[in-house]
Backbone as a chain_set.jsonl record, in Angstrom:
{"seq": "XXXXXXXXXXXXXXXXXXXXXXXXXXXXXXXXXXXXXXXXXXXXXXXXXXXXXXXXXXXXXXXXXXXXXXXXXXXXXXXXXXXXXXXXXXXX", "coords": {"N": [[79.962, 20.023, 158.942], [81.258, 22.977, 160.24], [81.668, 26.253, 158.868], [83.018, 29.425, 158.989], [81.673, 32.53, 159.615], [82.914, 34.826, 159.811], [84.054, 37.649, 157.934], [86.808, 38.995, 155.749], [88.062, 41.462, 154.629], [88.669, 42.946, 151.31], [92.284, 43.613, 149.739], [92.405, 46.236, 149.0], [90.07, 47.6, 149.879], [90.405, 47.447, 153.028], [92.561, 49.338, 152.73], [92.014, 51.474, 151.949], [89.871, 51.379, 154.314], [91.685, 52.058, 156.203], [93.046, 54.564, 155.465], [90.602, 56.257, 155.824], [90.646, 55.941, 158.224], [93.344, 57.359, 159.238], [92.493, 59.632, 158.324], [90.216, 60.85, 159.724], [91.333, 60.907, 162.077], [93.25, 62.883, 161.567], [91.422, 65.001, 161.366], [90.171, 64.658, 163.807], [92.508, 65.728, 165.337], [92.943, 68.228, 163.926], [89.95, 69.745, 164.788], [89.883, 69.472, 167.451], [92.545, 70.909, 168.174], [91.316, 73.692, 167.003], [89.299, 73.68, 168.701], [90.254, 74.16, 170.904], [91.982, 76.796, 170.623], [90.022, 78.438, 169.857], [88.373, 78.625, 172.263], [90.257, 79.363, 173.948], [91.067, 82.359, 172.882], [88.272, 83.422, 173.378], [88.528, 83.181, 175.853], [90.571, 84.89, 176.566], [89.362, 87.663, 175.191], [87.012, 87.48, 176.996], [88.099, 88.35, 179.683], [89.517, 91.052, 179.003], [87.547, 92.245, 178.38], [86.382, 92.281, 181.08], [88.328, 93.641, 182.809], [88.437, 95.978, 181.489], [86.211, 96.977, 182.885], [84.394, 98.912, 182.221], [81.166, 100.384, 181.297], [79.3, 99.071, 179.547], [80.631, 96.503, 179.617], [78.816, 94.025, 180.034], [77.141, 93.932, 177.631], [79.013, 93.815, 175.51], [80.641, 91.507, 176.536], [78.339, 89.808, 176.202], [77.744, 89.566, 173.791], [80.711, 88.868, 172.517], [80.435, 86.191, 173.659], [78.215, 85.412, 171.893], [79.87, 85.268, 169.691], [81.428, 83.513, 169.699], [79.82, 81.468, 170.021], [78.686, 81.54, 167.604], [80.806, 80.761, 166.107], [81.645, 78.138, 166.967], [78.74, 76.925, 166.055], [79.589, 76.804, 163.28], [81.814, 75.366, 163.196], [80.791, 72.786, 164.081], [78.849, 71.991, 161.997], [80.82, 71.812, 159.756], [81.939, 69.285, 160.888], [79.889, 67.923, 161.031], [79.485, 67.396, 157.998], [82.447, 66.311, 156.929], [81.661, 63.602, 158.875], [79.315, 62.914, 157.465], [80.619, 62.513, 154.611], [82.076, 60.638, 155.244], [80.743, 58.353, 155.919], [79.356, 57.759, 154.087], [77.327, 58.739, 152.719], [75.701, 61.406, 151.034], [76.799, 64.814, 151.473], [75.554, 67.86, 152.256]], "CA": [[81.124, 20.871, 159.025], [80.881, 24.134, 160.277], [82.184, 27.025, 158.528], [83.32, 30.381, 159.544], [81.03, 33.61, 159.114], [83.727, 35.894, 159.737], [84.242, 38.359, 156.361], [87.676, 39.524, 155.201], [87.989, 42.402, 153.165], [89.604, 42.776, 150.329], [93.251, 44.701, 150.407], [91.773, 47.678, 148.669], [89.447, 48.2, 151.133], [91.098, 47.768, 153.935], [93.405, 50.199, 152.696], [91.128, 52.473, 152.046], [89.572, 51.781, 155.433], [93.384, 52.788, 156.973], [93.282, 55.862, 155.003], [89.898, 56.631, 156.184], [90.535, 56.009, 159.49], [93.947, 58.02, 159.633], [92.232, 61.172, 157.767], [89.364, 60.923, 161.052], [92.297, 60.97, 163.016], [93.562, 64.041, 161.508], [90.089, 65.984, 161.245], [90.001, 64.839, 165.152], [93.237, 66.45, 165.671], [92.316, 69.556, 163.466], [89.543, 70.169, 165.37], [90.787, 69.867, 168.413], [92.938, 72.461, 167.776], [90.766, 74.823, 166.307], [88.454, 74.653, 169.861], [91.471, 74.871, 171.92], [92.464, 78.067, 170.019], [88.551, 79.236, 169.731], [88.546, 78.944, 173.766], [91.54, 80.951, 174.469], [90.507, 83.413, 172.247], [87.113, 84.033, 173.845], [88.366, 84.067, 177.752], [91.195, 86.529, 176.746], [88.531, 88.326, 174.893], [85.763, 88.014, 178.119], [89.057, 88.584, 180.583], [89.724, 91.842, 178.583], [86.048, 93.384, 178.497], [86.059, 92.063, 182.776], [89.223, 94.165, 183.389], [88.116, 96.717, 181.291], [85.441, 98.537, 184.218], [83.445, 99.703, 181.106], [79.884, 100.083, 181.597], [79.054, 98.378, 178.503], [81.638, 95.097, 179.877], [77.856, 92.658, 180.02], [76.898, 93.768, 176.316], [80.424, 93.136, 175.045], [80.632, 89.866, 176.906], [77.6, 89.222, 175.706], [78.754, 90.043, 171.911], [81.987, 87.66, 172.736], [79.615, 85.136, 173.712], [77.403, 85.11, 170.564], [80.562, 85.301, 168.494], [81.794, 82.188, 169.964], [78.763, 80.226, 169.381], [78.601, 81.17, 165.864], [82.049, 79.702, 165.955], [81.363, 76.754, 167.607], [77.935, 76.261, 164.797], [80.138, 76.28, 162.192], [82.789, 74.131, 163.508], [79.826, 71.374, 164.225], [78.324, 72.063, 160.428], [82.116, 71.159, 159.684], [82.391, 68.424, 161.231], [78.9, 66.812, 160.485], [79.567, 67.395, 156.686], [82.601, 65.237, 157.017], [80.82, 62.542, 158.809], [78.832, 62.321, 156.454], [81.333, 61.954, 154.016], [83.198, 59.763, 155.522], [79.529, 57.32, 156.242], [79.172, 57.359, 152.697], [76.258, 59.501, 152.361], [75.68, 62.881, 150.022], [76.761, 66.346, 152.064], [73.859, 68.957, 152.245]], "C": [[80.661, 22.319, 159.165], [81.936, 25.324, 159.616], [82.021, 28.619, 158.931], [82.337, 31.681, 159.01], [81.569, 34.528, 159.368], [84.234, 36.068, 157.784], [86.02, 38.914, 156.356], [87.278, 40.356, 154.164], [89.009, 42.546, 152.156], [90.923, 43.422, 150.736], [92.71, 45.977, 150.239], [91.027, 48.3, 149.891], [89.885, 48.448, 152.344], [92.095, 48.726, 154.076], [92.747, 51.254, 152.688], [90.451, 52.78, 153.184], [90.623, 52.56, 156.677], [93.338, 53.92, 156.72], [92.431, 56.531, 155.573], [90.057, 57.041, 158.01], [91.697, 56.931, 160.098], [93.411, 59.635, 159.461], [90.784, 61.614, 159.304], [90.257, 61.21, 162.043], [92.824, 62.054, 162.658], [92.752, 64.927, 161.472], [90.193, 66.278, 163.002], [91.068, 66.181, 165.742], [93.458, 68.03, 165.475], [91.203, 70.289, 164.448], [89.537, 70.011, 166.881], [91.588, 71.355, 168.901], [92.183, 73.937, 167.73], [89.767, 75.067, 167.617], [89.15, 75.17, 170.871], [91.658, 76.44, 171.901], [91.222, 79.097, 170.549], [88.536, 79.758, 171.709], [89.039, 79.894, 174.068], [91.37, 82.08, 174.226], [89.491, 83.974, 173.007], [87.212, 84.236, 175.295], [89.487, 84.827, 177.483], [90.145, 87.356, 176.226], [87.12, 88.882, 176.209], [86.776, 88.807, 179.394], [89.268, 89.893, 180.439], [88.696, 92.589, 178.638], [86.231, 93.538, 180.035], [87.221, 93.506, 183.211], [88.888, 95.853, 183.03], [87.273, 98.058, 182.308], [83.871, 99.022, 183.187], [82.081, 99.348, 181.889], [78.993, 99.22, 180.696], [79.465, 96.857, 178.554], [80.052, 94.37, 179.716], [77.417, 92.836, 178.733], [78.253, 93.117, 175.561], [80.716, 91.864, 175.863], [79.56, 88.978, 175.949], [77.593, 88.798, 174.32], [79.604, 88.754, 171.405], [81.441, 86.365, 172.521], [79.023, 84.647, 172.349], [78.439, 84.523, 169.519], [81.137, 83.883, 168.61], [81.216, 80.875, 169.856], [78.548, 79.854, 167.871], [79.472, 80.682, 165.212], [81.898, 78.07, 165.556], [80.19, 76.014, 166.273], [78.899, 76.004, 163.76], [81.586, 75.46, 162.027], [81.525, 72.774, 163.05], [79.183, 71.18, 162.67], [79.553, 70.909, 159.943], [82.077, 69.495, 159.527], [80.843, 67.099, 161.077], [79.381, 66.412, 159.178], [80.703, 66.324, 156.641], [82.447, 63.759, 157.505], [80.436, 61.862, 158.388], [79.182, 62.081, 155.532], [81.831, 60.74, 153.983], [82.067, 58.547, 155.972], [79.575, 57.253, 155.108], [77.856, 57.526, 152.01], [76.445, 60.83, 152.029], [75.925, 63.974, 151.258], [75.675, 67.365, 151.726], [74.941, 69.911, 151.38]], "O": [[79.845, 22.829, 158.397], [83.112, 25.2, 159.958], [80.887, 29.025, 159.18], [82.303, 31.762, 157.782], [80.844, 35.515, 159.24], [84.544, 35.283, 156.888], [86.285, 39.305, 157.493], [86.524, 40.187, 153.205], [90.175, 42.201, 152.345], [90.981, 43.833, 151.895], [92.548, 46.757, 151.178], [91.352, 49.232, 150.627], [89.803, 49.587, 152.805], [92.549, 49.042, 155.176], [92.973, 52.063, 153.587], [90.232, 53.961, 153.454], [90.376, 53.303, 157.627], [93.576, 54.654, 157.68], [92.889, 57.565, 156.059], [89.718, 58.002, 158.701], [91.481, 57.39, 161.22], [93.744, 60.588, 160.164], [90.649, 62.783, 159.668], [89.808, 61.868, 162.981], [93.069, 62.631, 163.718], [93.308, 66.022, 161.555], [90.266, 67.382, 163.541], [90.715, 67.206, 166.326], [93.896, 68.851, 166.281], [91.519, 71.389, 164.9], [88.853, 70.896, 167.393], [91.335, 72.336, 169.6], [92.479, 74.98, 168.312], [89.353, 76.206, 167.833], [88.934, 76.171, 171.553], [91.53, 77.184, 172.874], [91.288, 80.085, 171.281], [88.655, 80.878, 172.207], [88.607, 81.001, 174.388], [91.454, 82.943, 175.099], [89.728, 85.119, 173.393], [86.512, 84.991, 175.969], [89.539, 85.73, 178.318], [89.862, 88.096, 177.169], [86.537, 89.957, 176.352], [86.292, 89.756, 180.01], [89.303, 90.445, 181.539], [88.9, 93.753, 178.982], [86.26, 94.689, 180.471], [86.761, 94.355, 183.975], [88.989, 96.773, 183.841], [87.466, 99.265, 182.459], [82.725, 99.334, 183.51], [81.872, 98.474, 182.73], [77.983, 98.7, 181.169], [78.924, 96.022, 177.829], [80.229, 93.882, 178.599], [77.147, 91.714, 178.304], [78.307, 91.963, 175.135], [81.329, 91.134, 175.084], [79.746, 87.97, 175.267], [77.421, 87.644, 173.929], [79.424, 87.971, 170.472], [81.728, 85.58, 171.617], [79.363, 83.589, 171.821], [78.175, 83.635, 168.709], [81.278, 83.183, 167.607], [81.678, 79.746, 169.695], [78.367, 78.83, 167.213], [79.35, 80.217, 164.079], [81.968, 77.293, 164.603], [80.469, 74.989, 165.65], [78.979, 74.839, 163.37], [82.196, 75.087, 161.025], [81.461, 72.09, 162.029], [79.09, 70.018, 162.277], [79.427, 69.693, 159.793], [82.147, 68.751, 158.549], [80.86, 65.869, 161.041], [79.714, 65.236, 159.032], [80.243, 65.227, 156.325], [82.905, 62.814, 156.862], [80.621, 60.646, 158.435], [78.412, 61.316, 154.951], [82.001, 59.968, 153.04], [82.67, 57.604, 156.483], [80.084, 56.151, 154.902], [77.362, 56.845, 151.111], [77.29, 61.477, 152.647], [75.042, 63.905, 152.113], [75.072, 67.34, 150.653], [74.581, 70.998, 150.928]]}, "num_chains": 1, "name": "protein.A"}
């Protein structure tokens, strides 16, 4: 007789895996957001130096630029740290 090696989980868990999986679904949607926003922000910000004329417009782009990366790092920090939460391993 052969028997089945498919696992069921308990309810708990599975509930807990629902919860898990809707709160990923709202982090997704959070950040989302937050690069959408970050974007916009930085081409009105490069759009605004461009129109500007200034002689300075490629340092101040450049500026924009940086500021947007250091964004962007600490979005991705973010978003590792829950990861790793949510794997079920310790946060740095």
């Amino acid at each position: 007789m052969l028997h089945s090696t498919t696992m069921t989980l308990p309810e708990t868990t599975e509930r807990e895996t629902e919860q898990l999986r809707a709160e990923i679904h709202r982090m997704a949607d959070m950040v989302s957001g937050v690069v959408r926003n970050t974007a916009i922000d930085a081409i009105s910000a490069a759009m605004s130096i461009a129109a500007s004329g200034s002689a300075t417009a490629p340092k101040d782009a450049t500026r924009v630029a940086g500021e947007l990366l250091d964004r962007a790092t600490v979005m991705q920090t973010e978003i590792d740290r829950f990861l790793s939460i949510a794997a079920g391993r310790n946060a740095a």
